[in-house]
N, C-alpha and C positions, 0 to 999 in steps of 0.2 A: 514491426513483427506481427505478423498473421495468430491471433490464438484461435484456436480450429476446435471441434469434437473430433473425436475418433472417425464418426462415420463422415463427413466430411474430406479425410483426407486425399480420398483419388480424386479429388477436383483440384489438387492445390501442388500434383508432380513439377518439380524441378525446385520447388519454393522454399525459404527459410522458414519454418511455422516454429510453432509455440504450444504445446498438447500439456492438458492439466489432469492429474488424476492419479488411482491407485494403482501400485505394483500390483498386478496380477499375478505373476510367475517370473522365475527365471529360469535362465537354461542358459547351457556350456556347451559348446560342441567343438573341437579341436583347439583354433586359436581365438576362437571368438566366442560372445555371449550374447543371448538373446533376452531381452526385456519385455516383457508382455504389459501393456498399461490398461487401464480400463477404466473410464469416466461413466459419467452416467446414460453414455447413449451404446457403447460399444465396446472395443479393442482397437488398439493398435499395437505395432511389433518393431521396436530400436534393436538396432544392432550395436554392437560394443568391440574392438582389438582387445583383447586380452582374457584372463581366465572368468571374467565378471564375479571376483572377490571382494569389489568395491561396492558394486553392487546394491542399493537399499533393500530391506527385508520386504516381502510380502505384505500388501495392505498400506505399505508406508506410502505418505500423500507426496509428490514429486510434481516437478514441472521438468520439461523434455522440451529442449528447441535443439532443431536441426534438421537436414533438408528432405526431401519425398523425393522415391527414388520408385519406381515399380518394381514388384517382388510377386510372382504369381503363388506360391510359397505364403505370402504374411496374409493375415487378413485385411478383408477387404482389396488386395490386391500389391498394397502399397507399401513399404516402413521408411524409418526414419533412419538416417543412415548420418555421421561425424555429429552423435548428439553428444550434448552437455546436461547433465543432471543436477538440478538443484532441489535438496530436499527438505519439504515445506514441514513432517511433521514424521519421525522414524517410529516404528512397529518396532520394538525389542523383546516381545512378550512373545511363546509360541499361538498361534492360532487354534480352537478348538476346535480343528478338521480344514484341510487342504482345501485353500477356495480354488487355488492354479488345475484342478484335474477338473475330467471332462465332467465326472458323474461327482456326486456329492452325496461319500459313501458312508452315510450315518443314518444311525438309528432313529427313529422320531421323537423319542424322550429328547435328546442331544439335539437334535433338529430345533426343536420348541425353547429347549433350556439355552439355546445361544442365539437365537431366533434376528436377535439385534445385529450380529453379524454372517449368519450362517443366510439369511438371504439378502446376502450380498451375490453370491453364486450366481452365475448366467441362467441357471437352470430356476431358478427359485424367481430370481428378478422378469424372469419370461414369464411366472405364471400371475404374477404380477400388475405386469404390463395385457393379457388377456383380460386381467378384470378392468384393468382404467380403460381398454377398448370396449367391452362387456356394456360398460356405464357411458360413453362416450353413445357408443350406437342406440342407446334406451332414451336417451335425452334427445338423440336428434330426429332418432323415427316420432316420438310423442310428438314434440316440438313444432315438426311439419303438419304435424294433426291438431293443430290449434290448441296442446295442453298447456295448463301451467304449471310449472313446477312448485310447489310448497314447503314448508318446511313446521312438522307438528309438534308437540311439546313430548317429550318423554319421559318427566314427570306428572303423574296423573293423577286424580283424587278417586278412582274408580276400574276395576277391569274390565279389559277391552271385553272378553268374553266370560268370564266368569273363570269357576278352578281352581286348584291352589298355583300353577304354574306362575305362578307372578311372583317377582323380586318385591318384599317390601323395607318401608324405611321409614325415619322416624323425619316427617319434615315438620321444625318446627312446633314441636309436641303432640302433632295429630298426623296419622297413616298418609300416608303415600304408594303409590307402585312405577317401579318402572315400566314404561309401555311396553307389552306382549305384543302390539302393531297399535298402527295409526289409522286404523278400520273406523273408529268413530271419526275422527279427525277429517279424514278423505272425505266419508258420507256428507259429513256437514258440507264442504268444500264443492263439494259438486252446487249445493243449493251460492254459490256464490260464483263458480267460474264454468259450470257444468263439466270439466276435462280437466283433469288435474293428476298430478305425479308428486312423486317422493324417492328420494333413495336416503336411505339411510338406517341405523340399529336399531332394533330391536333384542327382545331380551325376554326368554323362557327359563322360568326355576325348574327344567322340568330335570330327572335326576335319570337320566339315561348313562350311559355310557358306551354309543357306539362311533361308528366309524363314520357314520351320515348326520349327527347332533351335532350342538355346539350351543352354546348359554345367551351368547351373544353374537349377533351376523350381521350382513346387513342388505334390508329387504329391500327389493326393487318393487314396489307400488304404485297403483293404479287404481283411479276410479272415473268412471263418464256418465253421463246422463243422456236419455232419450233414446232409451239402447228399447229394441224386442223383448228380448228373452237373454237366457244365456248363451246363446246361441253369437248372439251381437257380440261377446264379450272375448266369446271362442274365436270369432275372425281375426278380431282386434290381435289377440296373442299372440297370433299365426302371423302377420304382416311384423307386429313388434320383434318376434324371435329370429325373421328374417331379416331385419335393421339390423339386428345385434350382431348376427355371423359375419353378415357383411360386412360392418364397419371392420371386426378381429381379422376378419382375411383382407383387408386393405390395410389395415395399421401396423399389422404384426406377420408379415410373410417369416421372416427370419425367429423369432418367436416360436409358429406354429412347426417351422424345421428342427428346432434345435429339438422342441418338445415332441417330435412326432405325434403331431395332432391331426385326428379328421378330424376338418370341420362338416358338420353334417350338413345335408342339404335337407332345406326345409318344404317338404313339398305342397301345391297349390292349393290342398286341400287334406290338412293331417286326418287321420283315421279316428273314426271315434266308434264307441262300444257303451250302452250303458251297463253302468256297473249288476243288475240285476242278471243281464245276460255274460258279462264279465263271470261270475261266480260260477253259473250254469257248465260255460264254456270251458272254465280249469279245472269244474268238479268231471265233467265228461272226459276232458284231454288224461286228464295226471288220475281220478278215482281217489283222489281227497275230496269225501265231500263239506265244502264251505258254503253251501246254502243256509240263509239265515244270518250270517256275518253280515256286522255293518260297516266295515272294514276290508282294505285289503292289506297285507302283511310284507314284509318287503320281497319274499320268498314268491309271492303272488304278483307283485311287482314286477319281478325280474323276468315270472314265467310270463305275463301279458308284453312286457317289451319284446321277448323274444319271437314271440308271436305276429307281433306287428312287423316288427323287421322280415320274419318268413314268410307272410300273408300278404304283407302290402307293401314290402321294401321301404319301412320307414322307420327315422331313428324314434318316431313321437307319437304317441297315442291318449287322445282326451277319454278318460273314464268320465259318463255321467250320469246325471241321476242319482248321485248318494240318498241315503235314508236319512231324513230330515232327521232323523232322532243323532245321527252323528255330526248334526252339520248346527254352524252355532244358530242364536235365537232370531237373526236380522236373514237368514235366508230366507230366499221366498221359495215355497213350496210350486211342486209343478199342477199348473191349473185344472191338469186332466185326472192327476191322482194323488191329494197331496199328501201320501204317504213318502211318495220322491220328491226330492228337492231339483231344482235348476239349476243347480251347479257343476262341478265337475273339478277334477285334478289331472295335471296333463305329465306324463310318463315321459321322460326323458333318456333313453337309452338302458330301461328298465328301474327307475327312480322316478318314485314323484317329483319332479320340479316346480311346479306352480299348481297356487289350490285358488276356485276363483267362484264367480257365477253373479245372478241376478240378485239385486236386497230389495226387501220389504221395503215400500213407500209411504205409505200411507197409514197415519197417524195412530188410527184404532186397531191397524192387526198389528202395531207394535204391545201395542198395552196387552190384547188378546195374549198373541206370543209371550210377552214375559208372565201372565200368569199361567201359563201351561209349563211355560220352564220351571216355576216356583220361584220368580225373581223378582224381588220391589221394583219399581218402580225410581222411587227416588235418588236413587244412586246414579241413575241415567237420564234426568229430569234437562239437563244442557242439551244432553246427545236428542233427547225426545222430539225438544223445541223445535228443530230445524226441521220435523216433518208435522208439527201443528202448522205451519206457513206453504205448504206448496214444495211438495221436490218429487224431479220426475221418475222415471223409472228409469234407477240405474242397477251399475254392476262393475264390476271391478276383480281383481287379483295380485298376488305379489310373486314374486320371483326370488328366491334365496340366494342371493348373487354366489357366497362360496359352494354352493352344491353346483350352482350350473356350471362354474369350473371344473369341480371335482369331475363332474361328470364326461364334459368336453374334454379333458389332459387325463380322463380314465385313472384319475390318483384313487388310492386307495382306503385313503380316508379325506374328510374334509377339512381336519386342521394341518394338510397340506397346503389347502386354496387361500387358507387365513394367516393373513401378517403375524396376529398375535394374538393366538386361539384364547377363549374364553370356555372351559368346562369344569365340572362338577372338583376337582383339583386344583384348578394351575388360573391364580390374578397375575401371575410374572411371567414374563418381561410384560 
């Protein structure tokens, strides 16, 4: 006997199989009953003689053997037709909200609060399945570019950039933080593999409460060496975000339908604007004036994305040039006026997605740097070390995997994109 997945089945017509997995649904129509199963790749759809009173409840775990018969009608094409049900573990408890309908029509407190079953949902499990593709395509574009993957502690004795934004703890009778990013950690790492990656969490105390935050996510980073400028760093992101779509539009076709997703096309050369003339340009277009601003707002945000997409038919636009003064102590300054920095933040369908640019290399404008910030020294005496020894001119950036979701499936908030959101409320589930 054949045990098969769901999407498997139209390869296996006329055959006795074997399908393992959850009630999805059921359904009655005259003399007969419909079984919707759902494993972890798909559906499939049994047919039943009778009123399907016997039926297992919704979610209960089953095994289905019986023969593939073509059904233009069932998914995927096919169902199972003279099945036998044997059931491995029964559901008697109601569910807190219908996983069997199309949409999954609950509110986000109840989304979050059952979160452990509630994406279980095709719809929930698709956006899912976008980020394991998201992370799939970020390893393999890097991967081909001779990166290495690392992996840094998130336990720290110091913060990454200063602030009170940092979770602390008591390790072992003296402070701790959990890491705000692994910015020190990469820098170093360059001086050891010069190209290197990371994904994984990170962690801000910062006390927001919107619809684009979250306490804990998890950062897709990057840092290389022998780079120009930030300019070098800029190209780099443009080829990686184009890895990324590709892989989700090759892995997830059915995915991207269920979710009605564009995926955006990444063009050969995103648009860029430095942020000095960014300000200029919204204070002229809208007559709010925000000149002077070291910032832009997300309102400012939304109105430069639109802009791009009306100006240059693109979903993506690099702001650069921020004001050193907003940018943290390890930027490097632009050589021509270092009031601006090299760096930049790249707008994502009018959201910042990625914050990135060139770092300081060299030993003595670190020390410089941290007395102008007002910041010892000795707290950062590890991080220091690796540029007393030789490290070239690098740069780097990260990627907040759940916002590039939110932003790609146009969800409304981000602890839509998250398994199991971490904010200023809610450690459960």
């Amino acid at each position: 006997m054949n045990t098969i997945k769901t999407t498997e089945i139209n390869t296996h017509a006329g055959q006795q199989v074997c399908i393992q997995g959850w009630v999805h649904t059921t359904r009655k129509m005259g003399g007969i009953a419909f079984l919707i199963l759902r494993d972890g790749y798909g559906t499939a759809q049994a047919i039943f003689e009778g009123d399907g009173s016997s039926l297992p409840a919704p979610e209960s775990i089953v095994r289905l053997t019986g023969r593939i018969q073509p059904n233009e009608q069932a998914p995927g094409g096919y169902e199972l037709v003279e099945p036998t049900v044997e059931l491995l573990n029964a559901v008697i408890e109601p569910l807190p909200a219908a996983l069997g309908k199309k949409e999954l029509n609950v509110g986000l407190p109840t989304l979050l609060d059952h979160a452990v079953v509630l994406n279980r949902h095709p719809s929930r499990r698709a956006i899912f399945k976008l980020s394991a593709a998201a992370m799939a395509g970020f390893r393999q574009t890097l991967n081909a570019r001779s990166f290495t993957e690392v992996q840094t502690p998130k336990l720290v004795g110091s913060a990454t950039e200063g602030g009170a934004n940092v979770f602390s703890l008591d390790y072992f009778g003296r402070p701790a933080w959990l890491a705000q990013s692994p910015q020190f950690y990469k820098q170093i790492m360059v001086g050891v593999f010069e190209r290197v990656y990371e994904v994984g969490p990170v962690f801000r105390a910062e006390t927001h409460n919107t619809s684009r935050h979250i306490n804990e996510y998890v950062s897709l980073d990057v840092e290389f060496g022998f780079i120009e400028n930030h300019w070098t760093v800029m190209a780099l992101v443009r080829d990686l975000l184009d890895g990324i779509f590709a892989e989700i539009t090759s892995r997830c076709e059915h995915e991207i339908e269920l979710l009605n997703v564009t995926v955006p096309n990444v063009p050969a050369e995103i648009p860029a604007i430095h942020f000095r003339e960014a300000l200029e340009l919204i204070t002229a277009e809208t007559g709010e004036s925000i000149i002077g601003e070291t910032d832009l707002s997300p309102q400012n945000e939304r109105w430069l994305g639109e802009w791009a997409l009306r100006e240059h038919s693109s979903d993506f636009l690099f702001v650069v040039g921020y004001p050193m003064s907003k940018r943290p102590f390890y930027t490097h300054p632009d050589p021509e006026n270092p009031t601006w920095s090299n760096s930049f933040d790249l707008l994502f369908r009018g959201t910042e997605l990625i914050t990135g640019g060139q770092r300081r290399h060299k030993y003595a404008d670190y020390l410089s740097a941290l007395e102008t910030a007002g910041l010892p020294t000795e707290p950062f005496a590890e991080y220091l070390e690796a540029f007393k020894y030789g490290m070239p001119p690098h740069g780097g950036f990260a990627i907040g995997l759940e916002r590039l979701i939110k932003q790609l499936c146009q969800l409304p908030n981000v602890k839509q994109a998250t398994l199991f959101p971490r904010d200023m409320q809610r450690l459960t589930p």
